[in-house]
BAVO-885509 format. One record per atom (N, C-alpha, C): x negated, y, z; residue in one letter. Coordinates in steps of 0.2 Angstrom, whole numbers, plus 5000, padded with zeros to 4 digits. Layout:
XYZa ...
END
This chain:
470352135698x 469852095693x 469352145690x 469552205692x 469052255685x 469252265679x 469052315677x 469052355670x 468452345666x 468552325659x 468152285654x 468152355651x 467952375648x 467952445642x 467652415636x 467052325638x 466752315631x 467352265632x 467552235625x 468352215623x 467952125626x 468652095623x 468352035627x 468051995622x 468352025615x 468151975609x 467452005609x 467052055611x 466252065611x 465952005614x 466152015622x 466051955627x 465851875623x 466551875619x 466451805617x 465851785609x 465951865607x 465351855599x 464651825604x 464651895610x 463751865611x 463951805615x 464151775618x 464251685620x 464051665611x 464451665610x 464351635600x 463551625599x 463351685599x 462651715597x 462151675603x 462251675608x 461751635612x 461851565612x 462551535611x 462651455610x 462251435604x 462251475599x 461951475593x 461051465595x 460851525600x 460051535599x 459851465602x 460151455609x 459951375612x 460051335609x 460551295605x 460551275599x 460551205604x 460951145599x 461251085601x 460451045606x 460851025610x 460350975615x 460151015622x 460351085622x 459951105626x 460551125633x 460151175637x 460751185641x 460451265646x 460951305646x 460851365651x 461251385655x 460951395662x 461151415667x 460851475672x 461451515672x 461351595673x 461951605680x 461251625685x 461651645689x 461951725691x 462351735693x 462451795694x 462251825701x 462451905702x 462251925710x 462651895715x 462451905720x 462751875728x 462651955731x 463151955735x 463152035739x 462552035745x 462452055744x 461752105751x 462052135754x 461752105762x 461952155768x 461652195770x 462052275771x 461552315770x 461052315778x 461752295783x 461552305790x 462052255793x 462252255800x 462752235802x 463452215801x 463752195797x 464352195795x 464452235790x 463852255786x 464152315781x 463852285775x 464252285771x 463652265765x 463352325760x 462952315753x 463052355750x 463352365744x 463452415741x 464052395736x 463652355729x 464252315728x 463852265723x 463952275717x 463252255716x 463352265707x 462952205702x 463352185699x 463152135696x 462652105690x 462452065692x 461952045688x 461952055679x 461452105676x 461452145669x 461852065664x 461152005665x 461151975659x 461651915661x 461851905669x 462251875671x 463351905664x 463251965667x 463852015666x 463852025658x 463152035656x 463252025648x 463551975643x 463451915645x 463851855643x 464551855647x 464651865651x 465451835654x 465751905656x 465751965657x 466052005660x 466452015663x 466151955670x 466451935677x 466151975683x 466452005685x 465952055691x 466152035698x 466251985698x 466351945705x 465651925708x 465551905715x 464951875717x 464951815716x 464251765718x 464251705719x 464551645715x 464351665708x 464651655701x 464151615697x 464351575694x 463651525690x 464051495683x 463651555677x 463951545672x 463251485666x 463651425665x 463451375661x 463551375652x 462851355651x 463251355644x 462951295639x 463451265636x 462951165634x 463151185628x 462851205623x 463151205614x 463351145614x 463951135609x 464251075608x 464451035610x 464551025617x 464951025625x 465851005621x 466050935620x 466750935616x 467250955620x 467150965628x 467650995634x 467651065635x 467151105630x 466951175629x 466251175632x 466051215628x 465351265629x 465251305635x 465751345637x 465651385643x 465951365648x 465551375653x 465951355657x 465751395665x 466151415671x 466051465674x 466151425682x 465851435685x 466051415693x 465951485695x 466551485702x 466751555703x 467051535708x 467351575714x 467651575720x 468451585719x 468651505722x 469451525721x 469851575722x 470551585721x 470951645721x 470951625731x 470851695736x 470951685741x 471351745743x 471951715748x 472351785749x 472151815754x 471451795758x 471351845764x 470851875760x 470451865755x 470151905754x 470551965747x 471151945747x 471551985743x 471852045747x 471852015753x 472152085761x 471652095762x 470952095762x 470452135765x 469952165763x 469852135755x 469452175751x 469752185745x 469752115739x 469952135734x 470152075731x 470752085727x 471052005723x 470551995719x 470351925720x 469751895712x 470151875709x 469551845705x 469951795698x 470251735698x 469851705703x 469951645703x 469951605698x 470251525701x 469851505693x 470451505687x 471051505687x 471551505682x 471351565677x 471351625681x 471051695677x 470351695674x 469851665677x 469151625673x 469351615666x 469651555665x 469951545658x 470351605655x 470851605656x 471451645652x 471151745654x 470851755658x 470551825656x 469951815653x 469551755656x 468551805655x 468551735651x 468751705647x 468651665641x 468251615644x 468151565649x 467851535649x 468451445647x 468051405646x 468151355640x 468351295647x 468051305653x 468151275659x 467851305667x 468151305671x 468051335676x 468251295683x 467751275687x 467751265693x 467551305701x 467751285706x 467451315712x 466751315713x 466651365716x 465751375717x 465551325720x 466051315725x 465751225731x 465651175727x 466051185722x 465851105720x 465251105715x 464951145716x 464451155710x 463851115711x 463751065718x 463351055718x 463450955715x 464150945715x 464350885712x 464450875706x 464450935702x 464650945696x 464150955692x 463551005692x 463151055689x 462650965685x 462550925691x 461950885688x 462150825682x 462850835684x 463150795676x 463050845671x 463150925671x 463050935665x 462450955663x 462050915666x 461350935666x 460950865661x 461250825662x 461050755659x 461250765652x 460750735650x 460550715644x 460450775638x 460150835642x 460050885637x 459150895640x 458950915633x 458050935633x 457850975636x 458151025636x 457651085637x 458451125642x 458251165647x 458351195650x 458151265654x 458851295651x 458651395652x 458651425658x 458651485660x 458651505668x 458251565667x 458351615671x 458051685672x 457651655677x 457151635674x 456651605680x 456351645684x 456151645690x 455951695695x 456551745698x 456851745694x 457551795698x 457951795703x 457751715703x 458251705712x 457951655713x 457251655716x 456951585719x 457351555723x 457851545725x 458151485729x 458651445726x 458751505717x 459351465714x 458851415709x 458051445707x 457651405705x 457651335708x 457551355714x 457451265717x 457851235717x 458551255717x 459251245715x 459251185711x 459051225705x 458851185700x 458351135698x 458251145703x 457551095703x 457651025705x 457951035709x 458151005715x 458950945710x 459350995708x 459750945703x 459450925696x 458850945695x 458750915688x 458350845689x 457950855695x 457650785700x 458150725700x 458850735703x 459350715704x 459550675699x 459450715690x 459650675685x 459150635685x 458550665686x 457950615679x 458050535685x 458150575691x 458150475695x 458850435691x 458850435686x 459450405686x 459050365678x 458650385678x 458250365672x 458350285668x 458050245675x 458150185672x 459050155670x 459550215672x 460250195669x 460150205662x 459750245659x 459650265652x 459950345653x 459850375658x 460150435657x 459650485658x 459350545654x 458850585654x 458950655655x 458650685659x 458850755663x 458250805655x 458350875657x 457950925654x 457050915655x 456750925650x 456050895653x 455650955651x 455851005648x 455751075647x 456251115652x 455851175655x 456051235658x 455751285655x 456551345652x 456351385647x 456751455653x 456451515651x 456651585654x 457051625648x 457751615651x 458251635645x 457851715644x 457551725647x 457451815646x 457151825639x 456751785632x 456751795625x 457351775622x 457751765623x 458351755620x 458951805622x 459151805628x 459451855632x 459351935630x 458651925631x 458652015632x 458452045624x 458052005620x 458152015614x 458852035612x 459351995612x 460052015611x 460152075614x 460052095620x 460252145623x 460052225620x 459452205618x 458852285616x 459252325609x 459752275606x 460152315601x 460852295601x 461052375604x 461652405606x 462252395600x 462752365604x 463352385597x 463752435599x 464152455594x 464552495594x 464852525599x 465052465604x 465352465609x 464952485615x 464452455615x 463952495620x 463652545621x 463652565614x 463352655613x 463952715613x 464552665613x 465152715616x 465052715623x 464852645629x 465052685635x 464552715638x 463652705632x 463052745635x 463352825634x 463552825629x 463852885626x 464152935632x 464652875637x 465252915639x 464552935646x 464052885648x 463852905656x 463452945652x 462952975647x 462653015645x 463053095649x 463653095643x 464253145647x 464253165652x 464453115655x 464553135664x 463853165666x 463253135665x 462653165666x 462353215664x 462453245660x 462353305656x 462653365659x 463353335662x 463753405665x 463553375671x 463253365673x 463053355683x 462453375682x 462053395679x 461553435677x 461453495674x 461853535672x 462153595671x 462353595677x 462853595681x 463153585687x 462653605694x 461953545694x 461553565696x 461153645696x 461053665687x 460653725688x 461153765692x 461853755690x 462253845692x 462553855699x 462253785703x 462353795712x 461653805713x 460953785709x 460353815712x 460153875715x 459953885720x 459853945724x 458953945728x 458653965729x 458253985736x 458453955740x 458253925745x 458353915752x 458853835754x 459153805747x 459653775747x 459153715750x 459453665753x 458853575754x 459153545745x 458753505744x 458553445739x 459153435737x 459553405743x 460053345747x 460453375745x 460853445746x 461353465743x 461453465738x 460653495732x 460753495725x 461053415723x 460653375727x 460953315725x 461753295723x 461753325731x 462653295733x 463053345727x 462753385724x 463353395718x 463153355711x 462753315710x 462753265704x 462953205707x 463053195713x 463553135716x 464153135714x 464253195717x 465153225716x 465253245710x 465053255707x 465053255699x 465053175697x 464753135698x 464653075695x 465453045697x 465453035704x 466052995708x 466753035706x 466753085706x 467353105703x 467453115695x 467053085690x 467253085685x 467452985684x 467352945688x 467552885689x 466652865687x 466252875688x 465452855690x 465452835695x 465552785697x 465552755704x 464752765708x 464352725703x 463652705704x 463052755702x 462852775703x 461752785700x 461752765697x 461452755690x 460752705689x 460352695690x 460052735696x 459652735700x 459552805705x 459352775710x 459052845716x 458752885711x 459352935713x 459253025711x 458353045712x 457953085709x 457453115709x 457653185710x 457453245716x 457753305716x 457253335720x 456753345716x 456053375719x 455853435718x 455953505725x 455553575723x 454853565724x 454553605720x 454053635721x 453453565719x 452853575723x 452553495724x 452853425722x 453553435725x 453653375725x 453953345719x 453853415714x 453953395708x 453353335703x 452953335705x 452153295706x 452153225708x 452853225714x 452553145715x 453253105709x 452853055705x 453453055698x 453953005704x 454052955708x 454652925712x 454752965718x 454753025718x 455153055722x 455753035725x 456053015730x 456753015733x 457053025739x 456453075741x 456653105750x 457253125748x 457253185746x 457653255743x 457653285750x 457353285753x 457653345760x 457053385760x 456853415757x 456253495759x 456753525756x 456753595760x 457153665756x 456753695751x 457153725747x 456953745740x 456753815739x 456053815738x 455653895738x 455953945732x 455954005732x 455954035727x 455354045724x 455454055718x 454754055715x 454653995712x 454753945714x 454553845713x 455153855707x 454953795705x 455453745700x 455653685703x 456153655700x 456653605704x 456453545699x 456453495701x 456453435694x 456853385696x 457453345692x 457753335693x 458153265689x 457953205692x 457753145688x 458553115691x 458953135686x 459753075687x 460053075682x 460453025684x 460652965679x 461452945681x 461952955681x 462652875681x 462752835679x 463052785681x 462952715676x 463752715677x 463952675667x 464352685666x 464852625665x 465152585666x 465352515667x 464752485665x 464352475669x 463752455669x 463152475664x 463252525662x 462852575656x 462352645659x 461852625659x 461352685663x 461552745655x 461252795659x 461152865657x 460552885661x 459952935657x 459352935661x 459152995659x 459253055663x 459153115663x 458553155666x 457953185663x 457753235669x 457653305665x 457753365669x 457653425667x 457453455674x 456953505672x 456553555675x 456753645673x 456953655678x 457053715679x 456853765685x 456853855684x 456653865689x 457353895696x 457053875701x 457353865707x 457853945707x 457553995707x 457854085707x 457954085700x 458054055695x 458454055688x 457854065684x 457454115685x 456754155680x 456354115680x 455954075674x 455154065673x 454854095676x 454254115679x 453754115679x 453154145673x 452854145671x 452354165666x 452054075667x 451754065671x 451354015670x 451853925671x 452353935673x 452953895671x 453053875667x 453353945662x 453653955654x 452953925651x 452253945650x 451853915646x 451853835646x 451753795655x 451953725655x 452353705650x 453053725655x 453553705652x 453653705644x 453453745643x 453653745635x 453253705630x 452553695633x 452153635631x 452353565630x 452553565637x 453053485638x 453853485634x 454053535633x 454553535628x 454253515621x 453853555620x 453553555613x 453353485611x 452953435615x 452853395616x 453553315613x 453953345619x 454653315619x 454953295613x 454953355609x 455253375602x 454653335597x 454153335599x 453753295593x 453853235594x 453953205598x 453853125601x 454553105600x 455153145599x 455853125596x 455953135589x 455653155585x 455553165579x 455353105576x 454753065580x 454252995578x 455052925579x 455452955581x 456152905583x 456552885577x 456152815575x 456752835567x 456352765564x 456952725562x 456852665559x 456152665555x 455752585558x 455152585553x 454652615558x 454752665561x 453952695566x 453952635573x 453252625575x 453452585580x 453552595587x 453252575592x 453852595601x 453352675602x 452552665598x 452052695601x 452052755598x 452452785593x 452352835588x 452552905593x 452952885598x 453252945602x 452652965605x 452452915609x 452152925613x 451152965610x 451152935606x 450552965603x 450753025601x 451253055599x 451453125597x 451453155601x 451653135607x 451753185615x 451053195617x 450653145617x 449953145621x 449553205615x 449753195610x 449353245605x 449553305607x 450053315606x 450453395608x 450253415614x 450153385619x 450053405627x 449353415627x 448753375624x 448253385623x 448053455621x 448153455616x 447953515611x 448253595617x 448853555619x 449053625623x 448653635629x 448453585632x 448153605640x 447653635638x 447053615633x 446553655628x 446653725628x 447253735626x 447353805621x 447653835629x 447653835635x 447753845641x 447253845646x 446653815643x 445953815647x 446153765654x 446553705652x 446453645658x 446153625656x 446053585650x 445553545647x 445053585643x 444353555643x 444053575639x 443753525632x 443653565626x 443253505620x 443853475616x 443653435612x 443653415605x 444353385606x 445053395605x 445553375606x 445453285604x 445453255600x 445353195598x 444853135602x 444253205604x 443853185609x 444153155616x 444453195617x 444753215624x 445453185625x 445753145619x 446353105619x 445853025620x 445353005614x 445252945614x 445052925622x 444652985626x 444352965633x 444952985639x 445452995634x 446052985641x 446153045645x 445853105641x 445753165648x 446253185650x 446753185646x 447353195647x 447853195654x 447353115657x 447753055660x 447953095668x 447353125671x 447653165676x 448353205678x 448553255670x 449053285672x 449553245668x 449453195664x 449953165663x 449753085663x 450153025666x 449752965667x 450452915666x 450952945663x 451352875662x 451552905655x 451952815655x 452152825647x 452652895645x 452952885639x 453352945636x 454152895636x 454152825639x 454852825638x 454852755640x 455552705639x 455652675642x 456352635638x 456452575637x 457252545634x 457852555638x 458052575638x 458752605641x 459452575640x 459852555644x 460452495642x 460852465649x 460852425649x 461252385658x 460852425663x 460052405661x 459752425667x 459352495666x 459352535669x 458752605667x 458352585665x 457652525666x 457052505662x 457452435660x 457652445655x 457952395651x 457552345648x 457752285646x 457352245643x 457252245638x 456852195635x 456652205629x 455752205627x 455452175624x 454852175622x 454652225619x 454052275622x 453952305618x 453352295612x 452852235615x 452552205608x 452752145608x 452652135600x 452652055596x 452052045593x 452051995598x 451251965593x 450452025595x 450452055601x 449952085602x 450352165599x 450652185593x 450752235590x 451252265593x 451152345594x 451652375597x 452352365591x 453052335593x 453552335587x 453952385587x 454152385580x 454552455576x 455152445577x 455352505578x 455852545581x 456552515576x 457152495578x 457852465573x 458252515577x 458652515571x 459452545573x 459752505578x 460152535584x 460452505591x 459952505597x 459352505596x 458952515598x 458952575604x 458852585610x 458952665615x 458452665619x 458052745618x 457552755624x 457652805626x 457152805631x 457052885633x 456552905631x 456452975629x 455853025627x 455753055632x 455353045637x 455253095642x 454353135646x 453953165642x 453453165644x 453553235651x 452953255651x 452853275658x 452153295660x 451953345664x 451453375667x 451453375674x 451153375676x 450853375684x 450253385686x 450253465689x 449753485692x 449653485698x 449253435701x 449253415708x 449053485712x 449353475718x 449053545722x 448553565725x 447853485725x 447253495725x 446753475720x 447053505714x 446653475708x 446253555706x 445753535710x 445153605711x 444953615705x 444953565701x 444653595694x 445053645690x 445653655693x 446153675686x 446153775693x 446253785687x 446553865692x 446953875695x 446853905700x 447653905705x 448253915703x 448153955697x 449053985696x 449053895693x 449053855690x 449253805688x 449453755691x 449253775698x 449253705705x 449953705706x 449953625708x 450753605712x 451353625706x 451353615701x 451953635694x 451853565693x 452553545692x 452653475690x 453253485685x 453353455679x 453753475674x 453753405670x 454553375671x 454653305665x 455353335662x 455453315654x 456153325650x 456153275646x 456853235650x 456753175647x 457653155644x 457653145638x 458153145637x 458353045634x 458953045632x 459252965629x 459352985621x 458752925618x 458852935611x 459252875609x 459452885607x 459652805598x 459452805593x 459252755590x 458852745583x 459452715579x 459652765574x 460152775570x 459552725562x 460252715558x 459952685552x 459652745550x 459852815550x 459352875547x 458752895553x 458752895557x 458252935562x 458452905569x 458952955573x 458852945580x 459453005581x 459853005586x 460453055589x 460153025596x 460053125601x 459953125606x 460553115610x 460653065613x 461353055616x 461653135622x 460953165625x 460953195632x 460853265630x 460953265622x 460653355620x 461053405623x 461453385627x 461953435630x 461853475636x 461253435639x 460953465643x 460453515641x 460653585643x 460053645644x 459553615644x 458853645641x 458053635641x 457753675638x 458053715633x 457653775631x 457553835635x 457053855639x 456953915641x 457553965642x 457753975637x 458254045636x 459054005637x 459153965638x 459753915638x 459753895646x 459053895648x 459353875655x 459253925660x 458953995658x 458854065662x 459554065662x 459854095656x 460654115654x 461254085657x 461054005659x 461453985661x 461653985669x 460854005671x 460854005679x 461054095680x 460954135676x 461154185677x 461954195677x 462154175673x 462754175672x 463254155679x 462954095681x 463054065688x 463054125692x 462554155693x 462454205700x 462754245697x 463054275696x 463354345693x 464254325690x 464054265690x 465154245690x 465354225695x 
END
């Protein structure tokens, strides 16, 4: 049935807290994932749906968790797939529905099959109706399809939902501030990631492919019980450090290039989001070291603007200022730094944001405006600070020695009631910290 790490009384606070925001009369219905094939007879490994798993902390497939405030036979209630003993010989024992109740807290629990006899009774006579609308068109018409069901019953005097609402403002509001428990398990894949990135620089060589730097942050991840990714590894030399979705990993690794190196573990469903830039034969470069250090520079100012009170954009204005002034003071750009930020000139070598909400999923949910206005930064609160340079290798304007250098450091902040604790600062990024570490590697 799996290992919970967030306790079950969490589980059942945010059920409380959502029962609470839908509020009497209403009714929500969240489906979970269904497994994907990857090909023939093989599937791919499943992971289950964030905001589904946030409420109920069932990781089974094909799962449909309901919730009716006020509901006198209970509020929660779970449809799931009976206990089956072949799939207990062939893959793995579920919960079934006895363990529904008495593990995963649900108030009632029936079979998945019969959901389609059941759901439209509990559909009747409530107003408004929630659903992660768009996330699974066919469970959308699902719904569609049983709410039609109720309103024909109309002239009984019985009345279906006559609003459709996207639980995702209510839901993932709740989600963008982390409790205690959560920033323990970001905590713990931070960890694993940190050291599968050190890891990485001290197998770095010349001549090595991508794929194998890889396969040691896998094997690092998997044998520290990191089952999953958070997402497909980035592990890009040279050029390839330029394209920001990189995830061939198969060119061999030049000496002389820098390596960059975008991975993450997820940790009982809690991303970690890691990238460090270093170079490939262990030594900067001259014209490396000045990027680099720019972008670091950069980094450290936009983490500094993290801290209750500043809003989501303070980071990011503080990195575009630092990187500006520096490409300036390097003769990539030319003219009036202020001039040259308000017209975007920036935008070439650097073109995406400085960061991202971080939580269940890599790009986590959460709004980052309210009301048109970018909103301020609260404690619980997790991003990434990650800026970055990218000098294309036919970008004629800029001088050669500068061409095809691509550089991102990006680490996992929290916004603490005082500032912000970098979760991932254990990862090497200073210059002198990541030479000594790779030397130390070739010479023990």
């Amino acid at each position: 049935m799996g290992q919970q790490n967030i306790s079950a009384t969490e589980f059942a606070k945010r059920r409380k807290q959502f029962l609470r925001l839908l509020g009497a009369g209403n009714i929500a219905v969240i489906p979970g994932a269904s497994i994907q094939h990857r090909n023939r007879d093989v599937e791919y490994l499943f992971r289950q749906n964030s905001d589904f798993y946030y409420l109920t902390g069932f990781d089974e497939a094909d799962a449909v968790a309901v919730f009716v405030p006020g509901r006198e036979q209970g509020e929660y209630i779970l449809f799931c797939n009976e206990y089956d003993e072949q799939t207990a010989l062939w893959v793995v024992a579920n919960a079934g529905i006895d363990n529904a109740m008495s593990v995963f807290g649900a108030d009632d629990a029936f079979p998945i099959d019969d959901i389609d006899d059941i759901l439209p009774g509990l559909l009747e006579n409530n107003n408004k109706l929630y659903f992660p609308m768009g996330m699974n068109p066919a469970f959308d018409q699902q719904l569609m399809d049983w709410s039609q069901q109720v309103r024909s019953k109309s002239r009984a005097g019985v009345t279906g939902p006559a609003e459709f609402i996207s639980t995702d403002h209510l839901l993932h509001e709740m989600r963008l501030i982390k409790s205690s428990q959560e920033i323990k398990q970001m905590k713990k894949a931070a960890k694993i990631s940190v050291v599968a990135h050190k890891k990485a620089m001290q197998v770095c060589k010349p001549a090595m492919y991508e794929y194998e730097v890889d396969a040691t942050l896998k094997h690092h991840f998997i044998s520290n019980g990191a089952q999953q990714e958070a997402y497909p590894a980035i592990v890009g030399g040279g050029v390839n450090g330029c394209i920001l979705h990189y995830v061939q990993n198969n060119a061999q690794l030049n000496d002389g290039e820098l390596l960059l190196i975008d991975a993450g573990c997820e940790w009982e469903k809690y991303a970690s989001d890691i990238t460090r830039t270093f170079p490939i034969n262990g030594v900067f470069s001259e014209e490396q070291k000045a990027l680099y250090q720019l972008v670091l520079d950069s980094q450290y100012a936009a983490i500094e603007q993290v801290k209750p009170g500043n809003h989501w954009n303070d980071p990011h204005e503080a990195a575009v200022k630092v990187l500006t002034k520096g490409l300036v003071k390097l003769g990539i750009l030319n003219g009036r730094v202020p001039t040259l930020i308000k017209n975007e000139a920036y935008k070439p070598y650097y073109m995406h944001r400085t960061g991202h909400w971080l939580g269940m999923d890599v790009h986590d949910v959460g709004d980052y405006k309210i009301d048109k206005q970018w909103r301020l930064l609260e404690p619980g609160m997790v991003l990434t600070v990650e800026p970055g340079l990218y000098i294309q290798p036919n970008a004629k304007e800029v001088d050669k020695k500068w061409r095809g250098i691509g550089i991102r450091i990006e680490d996992d902040v929290l916004v603490t009631k005082k500032g912000h604790e970098v979760l991932t600062d254990g990862a090497p990024k200073e210059v002198n910290d990541i030479e000594s570490l790779m030397e130390k590697a070739r010479v023990g």
